[in-house]
VEXFILO-225673 format. One line per field, with one value per residue (C-alpha): x, y, z; residue number from 1; residue in three letters. Coordinates in steps of 0.001 Angstrom, whole numbers, plus 500000, padded with zeros to 6 digits. Example, Ala and Ser with C-alpha at 12.3 -4.5 7.8 and 13.67 -1.06 7.14 Angstrom:
<rs>
c1: (512300 / 513670)
c2: (495500 / 498940)
c3: (507800 / 507140)
i: (1 / 2)
aa: (ALA / SER)
</rs>
This chain:
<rs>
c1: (500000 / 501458 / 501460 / 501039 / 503132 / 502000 / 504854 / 504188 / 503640 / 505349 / 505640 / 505073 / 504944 / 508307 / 510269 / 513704 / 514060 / 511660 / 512824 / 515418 / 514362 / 510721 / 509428 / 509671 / 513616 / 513588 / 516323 / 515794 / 517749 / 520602 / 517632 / 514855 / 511433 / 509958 / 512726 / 511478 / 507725 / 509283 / 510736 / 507704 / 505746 / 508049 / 508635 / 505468 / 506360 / 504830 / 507778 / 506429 / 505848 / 504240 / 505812 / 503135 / 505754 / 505292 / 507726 / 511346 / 510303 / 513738 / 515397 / 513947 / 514390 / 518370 / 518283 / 516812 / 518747 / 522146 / 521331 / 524232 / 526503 / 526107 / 525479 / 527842 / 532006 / 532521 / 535943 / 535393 / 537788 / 537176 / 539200 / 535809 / 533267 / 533181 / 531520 / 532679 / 530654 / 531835 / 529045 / 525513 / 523739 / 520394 / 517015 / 514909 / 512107 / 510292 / 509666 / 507519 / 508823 / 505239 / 505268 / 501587 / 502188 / 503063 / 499911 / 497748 / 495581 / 495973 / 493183 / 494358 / 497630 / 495888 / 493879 / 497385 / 498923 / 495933 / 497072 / 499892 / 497476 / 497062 / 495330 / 492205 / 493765 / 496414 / 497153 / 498160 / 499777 / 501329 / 505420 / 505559 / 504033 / 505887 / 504104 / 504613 / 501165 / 500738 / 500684 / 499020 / 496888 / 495214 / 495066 / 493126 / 490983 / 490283 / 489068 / 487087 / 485392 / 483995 / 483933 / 485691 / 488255 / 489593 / 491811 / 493973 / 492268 / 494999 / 495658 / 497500 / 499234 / 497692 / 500612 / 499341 / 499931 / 497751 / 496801 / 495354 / 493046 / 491738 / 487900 / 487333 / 489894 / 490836 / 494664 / 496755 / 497505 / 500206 / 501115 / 500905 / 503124 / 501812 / 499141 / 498224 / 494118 / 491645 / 489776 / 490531 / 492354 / 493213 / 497002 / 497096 / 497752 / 495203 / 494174 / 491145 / 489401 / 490446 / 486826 / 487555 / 489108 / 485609 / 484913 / 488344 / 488229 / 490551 / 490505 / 491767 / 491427 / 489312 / 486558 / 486447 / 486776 / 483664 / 481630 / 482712 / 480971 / 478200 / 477866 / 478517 / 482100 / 484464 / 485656 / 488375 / 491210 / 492039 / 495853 / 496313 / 500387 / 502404 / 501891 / 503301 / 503396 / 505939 / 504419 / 506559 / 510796 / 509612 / 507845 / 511445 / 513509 / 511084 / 511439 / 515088 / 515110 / 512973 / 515105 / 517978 / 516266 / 513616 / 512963 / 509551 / 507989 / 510971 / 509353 / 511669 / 514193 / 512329 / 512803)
c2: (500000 / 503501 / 506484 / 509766 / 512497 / 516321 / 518385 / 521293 / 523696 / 527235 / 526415 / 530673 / 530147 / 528926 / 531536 / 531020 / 527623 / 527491 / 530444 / 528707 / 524947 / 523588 / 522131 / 518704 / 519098 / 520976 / 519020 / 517290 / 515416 / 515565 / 514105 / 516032 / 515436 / 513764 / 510921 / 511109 / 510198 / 507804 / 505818 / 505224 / 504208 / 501433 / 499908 / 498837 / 497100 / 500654 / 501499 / 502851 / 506487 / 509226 / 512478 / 515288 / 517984 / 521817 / 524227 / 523847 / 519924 / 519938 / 519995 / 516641 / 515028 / 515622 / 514783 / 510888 / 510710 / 511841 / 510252 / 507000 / 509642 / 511594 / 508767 / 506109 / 505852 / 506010 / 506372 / 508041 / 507567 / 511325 / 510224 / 508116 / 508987 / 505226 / 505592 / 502172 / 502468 / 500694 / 500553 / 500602 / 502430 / 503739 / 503103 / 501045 / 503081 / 503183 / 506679 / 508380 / 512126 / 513990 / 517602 / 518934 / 522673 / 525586 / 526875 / 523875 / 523104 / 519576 / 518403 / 519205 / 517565 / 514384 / 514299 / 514554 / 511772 / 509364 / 508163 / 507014 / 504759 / 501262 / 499999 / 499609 / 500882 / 504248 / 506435 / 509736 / 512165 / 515657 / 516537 / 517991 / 515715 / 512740 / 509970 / 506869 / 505799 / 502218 / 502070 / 498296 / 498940 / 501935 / 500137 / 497715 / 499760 / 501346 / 497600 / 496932 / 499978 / 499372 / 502722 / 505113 / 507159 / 506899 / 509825 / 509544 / 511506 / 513004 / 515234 / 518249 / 520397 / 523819 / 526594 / 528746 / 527335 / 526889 / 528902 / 526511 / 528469 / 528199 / 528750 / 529552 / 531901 / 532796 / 532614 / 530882 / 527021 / 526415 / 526835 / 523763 / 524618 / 523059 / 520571 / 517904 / 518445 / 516361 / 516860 / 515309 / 516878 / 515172 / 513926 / 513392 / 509113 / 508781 / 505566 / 505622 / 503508 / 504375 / 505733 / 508754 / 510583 / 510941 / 513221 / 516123 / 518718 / 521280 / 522739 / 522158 / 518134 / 519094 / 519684 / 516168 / 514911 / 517119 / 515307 / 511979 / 512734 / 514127 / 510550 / 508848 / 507701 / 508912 / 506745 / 508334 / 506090 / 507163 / 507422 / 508074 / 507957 / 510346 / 513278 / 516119 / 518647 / 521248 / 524401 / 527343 / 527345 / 527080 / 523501 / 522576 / 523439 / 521424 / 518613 / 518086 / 518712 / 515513 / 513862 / 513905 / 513192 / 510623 / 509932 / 509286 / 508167 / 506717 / 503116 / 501608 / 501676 / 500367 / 496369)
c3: (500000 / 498909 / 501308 / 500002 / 501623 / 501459 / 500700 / 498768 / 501311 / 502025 / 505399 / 506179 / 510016 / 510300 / 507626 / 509733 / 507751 / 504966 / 503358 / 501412 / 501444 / 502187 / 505300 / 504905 / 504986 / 507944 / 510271 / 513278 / 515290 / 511771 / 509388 / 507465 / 509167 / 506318 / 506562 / 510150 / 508904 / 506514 / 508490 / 510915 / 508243 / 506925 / 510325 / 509951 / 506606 / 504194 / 502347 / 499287 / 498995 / 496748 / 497456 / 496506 / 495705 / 495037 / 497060 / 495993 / 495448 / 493153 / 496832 / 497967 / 494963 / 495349 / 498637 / 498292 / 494588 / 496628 / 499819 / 498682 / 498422 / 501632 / 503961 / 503007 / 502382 / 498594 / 495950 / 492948 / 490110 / 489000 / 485149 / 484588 / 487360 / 488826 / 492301 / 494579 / 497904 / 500451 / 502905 / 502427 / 505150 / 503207 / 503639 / 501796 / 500555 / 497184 / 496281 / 493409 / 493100 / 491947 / 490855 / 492076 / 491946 / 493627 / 494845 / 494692 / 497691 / 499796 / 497465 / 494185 / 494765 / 496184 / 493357 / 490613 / 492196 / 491741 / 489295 / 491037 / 492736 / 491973 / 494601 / 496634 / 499465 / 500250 / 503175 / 503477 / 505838 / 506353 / 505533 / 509188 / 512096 / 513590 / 516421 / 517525 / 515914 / 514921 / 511739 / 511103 / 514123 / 512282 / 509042 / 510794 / 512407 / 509166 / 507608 / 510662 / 510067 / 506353 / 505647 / 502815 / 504890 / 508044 / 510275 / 513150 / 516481 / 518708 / 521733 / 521093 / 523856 / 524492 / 523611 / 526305 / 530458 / 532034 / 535688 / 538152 / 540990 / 544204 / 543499 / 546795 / 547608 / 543673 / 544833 / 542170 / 542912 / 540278 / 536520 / 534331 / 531155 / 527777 / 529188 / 526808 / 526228 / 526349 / 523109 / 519946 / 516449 / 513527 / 513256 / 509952 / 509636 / 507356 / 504710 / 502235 / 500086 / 496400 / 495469 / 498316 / 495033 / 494061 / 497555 / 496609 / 494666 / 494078 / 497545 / 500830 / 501677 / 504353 / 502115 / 500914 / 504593 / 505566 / 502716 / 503739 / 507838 / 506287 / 504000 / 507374 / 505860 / 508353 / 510996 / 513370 / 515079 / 518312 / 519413 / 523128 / 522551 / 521387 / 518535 / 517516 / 514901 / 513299 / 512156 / 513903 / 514449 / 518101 / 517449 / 515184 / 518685 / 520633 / 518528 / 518218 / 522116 / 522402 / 519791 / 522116 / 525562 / 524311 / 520699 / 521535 / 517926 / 517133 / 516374 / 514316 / 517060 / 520261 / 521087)
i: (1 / 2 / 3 / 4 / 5 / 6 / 7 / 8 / 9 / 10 / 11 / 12 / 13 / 14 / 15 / 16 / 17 / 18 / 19 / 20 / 21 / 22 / 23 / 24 / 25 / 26 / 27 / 28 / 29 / 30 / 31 / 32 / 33 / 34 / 35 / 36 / 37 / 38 / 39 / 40 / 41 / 42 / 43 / 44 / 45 / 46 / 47 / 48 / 49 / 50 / 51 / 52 / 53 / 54 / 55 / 56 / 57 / 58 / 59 / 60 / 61 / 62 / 63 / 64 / 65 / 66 / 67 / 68 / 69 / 70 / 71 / 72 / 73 / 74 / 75 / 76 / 77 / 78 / 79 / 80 / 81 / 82 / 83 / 84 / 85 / 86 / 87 / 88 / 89 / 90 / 91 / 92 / 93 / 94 / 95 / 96 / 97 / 98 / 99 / 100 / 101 / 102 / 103 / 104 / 105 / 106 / 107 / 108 / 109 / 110 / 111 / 112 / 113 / 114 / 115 / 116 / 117 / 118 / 119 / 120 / 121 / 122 / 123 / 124 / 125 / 126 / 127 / 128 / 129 / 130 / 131 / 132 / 133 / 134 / 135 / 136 / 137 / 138 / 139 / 140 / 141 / 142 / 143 / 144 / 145 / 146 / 147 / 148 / 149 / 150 / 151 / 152 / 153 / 154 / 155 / 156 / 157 / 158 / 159 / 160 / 161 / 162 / 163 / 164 / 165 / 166 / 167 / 168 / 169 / 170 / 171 / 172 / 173 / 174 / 175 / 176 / 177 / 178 / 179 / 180 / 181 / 182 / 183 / 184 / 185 / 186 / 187 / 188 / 189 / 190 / 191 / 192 / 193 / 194 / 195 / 196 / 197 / 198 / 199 / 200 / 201 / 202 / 203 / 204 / 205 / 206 / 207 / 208 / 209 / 210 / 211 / 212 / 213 / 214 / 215 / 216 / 217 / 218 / 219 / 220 / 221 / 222 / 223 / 224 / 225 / 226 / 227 / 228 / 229 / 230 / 231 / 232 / 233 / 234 / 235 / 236 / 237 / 238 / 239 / 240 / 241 / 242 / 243 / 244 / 245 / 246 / 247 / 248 / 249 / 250 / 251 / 252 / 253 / 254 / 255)
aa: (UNK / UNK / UNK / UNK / UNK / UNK / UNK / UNK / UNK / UNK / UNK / UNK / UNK / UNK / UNK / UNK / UNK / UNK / UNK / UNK / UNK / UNK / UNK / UNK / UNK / UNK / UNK / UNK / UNK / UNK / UNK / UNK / UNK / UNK / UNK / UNK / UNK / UNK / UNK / UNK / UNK / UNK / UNK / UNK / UNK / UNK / UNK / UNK / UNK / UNK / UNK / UNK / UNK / UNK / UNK / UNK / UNK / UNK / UNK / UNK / UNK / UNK / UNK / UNK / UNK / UNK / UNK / UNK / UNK / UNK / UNK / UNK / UNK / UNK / UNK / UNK / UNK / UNK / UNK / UNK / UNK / UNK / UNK / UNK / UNK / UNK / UNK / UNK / UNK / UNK / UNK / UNK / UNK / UNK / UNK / UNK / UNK / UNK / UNK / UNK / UNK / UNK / UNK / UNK / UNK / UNK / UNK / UNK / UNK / UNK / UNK / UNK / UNK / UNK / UNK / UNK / UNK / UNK / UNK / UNK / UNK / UNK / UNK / UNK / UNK / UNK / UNK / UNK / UNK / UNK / UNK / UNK / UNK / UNK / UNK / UNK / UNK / UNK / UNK / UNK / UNK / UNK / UNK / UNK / UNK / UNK / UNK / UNK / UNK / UNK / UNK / UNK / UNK / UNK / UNK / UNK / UNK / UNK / UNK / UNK / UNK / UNK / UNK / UNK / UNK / UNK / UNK / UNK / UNK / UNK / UNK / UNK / UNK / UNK / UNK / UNK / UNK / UNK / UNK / UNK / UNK / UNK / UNK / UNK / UNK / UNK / UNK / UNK / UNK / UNK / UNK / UNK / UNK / UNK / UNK / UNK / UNK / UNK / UNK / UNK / UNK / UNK / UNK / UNK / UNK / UNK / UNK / UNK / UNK / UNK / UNK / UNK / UNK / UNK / UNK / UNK / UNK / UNK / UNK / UNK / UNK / UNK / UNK / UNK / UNK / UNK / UNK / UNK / UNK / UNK / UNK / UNK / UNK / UNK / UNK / UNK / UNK / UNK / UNK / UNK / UNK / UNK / UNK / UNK / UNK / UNK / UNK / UNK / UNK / UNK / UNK / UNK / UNK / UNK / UNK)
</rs>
């Protein structure tokens, strides 16, 4: 089953690195993000990709076709170009490169790369949010359901604190910083049946998603775990902090 990726995107809110490469290759922890949301995927045995490019898409495509060449030890006979690498530390992903436009909408560039689509079955997700969602467990879900489309439900942290008081006496108990809310979003982690290209348009994807609940097609799978999202240089800090103290969604190494 192929995953599409969204990464055409601007990425406006976070200029300080997006102004001169796109979001998805926005570093953390040493690797772009998207190699981040790669990687969880094919733990779970989904190695096979559709990247829905637009902004400065030429930029990931050199990455992935150069990644040989800056991960491993190579000698290059410069006389004839002969590249002997001598180690062979790259991923195995299967990756279709798919120029959707500059401006287009999450819906339009779902919509181009459907062609790309040759099965019943296909998931897609956002070039900027990273959890340790299971990725077969949602799948799953999604077939227990029987229904067209299926999104991941998660719990976002508030970016305000919050001020806990003393009803009674309205003095100030304590500040919690960043609490993790209650309600529901979605995460992105998504799979639909094939016919859900019927439901986009040329819009946001949210449109399509809004006339899927209305059809009573929408299920949601909800992930209790871990989930975060990178939309501000903020959010990029906070996420190579937790690289190096916990690596949290980082599936593919736990035992």
């Amino acid at each position: 089953m192929k995953t599409i990726i969204l990464c055409g995107g601007i990425g406006t809110r976070m200029k300080e690195e997006t102004e001169f490469k796109p979001k998805p290759l926005v570093m953390v922890g040493g690797k772009p993000i998207l190699w981040h949301i790669m990687k969880i995927y094919a733990h779970y045995g989904f190695n096979e990709f559709i990247l829905a490019l637009g902004y400065r898409g030429d930029m990931i495509k050199d990455y992935f076709l150069n990644q040989n060449v800056f991960t491993n030890d190579f000698t290059l006979g410069t006389h004839d170009n002969e590249i002997k690498f001598h180690n062979n530390e790259c991923d195995d992903f299967k990756i279709t490169f798919a120029e959707t436009g500059l401006e287009s909408q999450t819906g339009e560039r779902i919509l181009r790369v459907g062609k790309y689509i040759t099965e019943d079955e296909f998931m897609v997700t956002y070039g900027d949010g990273v959890s340790d969602i299971d990725i077969k467990k949602l799948v799953n879900f999604h077939r227990e359901q029987k229904r067209i489309g299926t999104i991941s439900g998660v719990h976002p942290h508030s970016k305000y604190g919050l001020v806990k008081i003393d009803e009674e006496t309205n003095s100030v108990i304590n500040f919690e910083q960043k609490p993790q809310m209650f309600d529901y979003v979605s995460g992105g982690f998504m799979i639909f049946n094939k016919e859900v290209l019927e439901f986009f348009d040329n819009g946001i994807m949210e449109n399509g998603l809004v006339k899927l609940a209305e059809k009573k097609q929408l299920s949601v799978f909800k992930h209790e775990g871990f989930w975060k999202a990178m939309d501000t240089y903020r959010e990029m800090e906070e996420l190579n902090d937790l690289w190096n103290k916990e690596r949290t969604w980082a599936v593919w190494d736990k035992k």
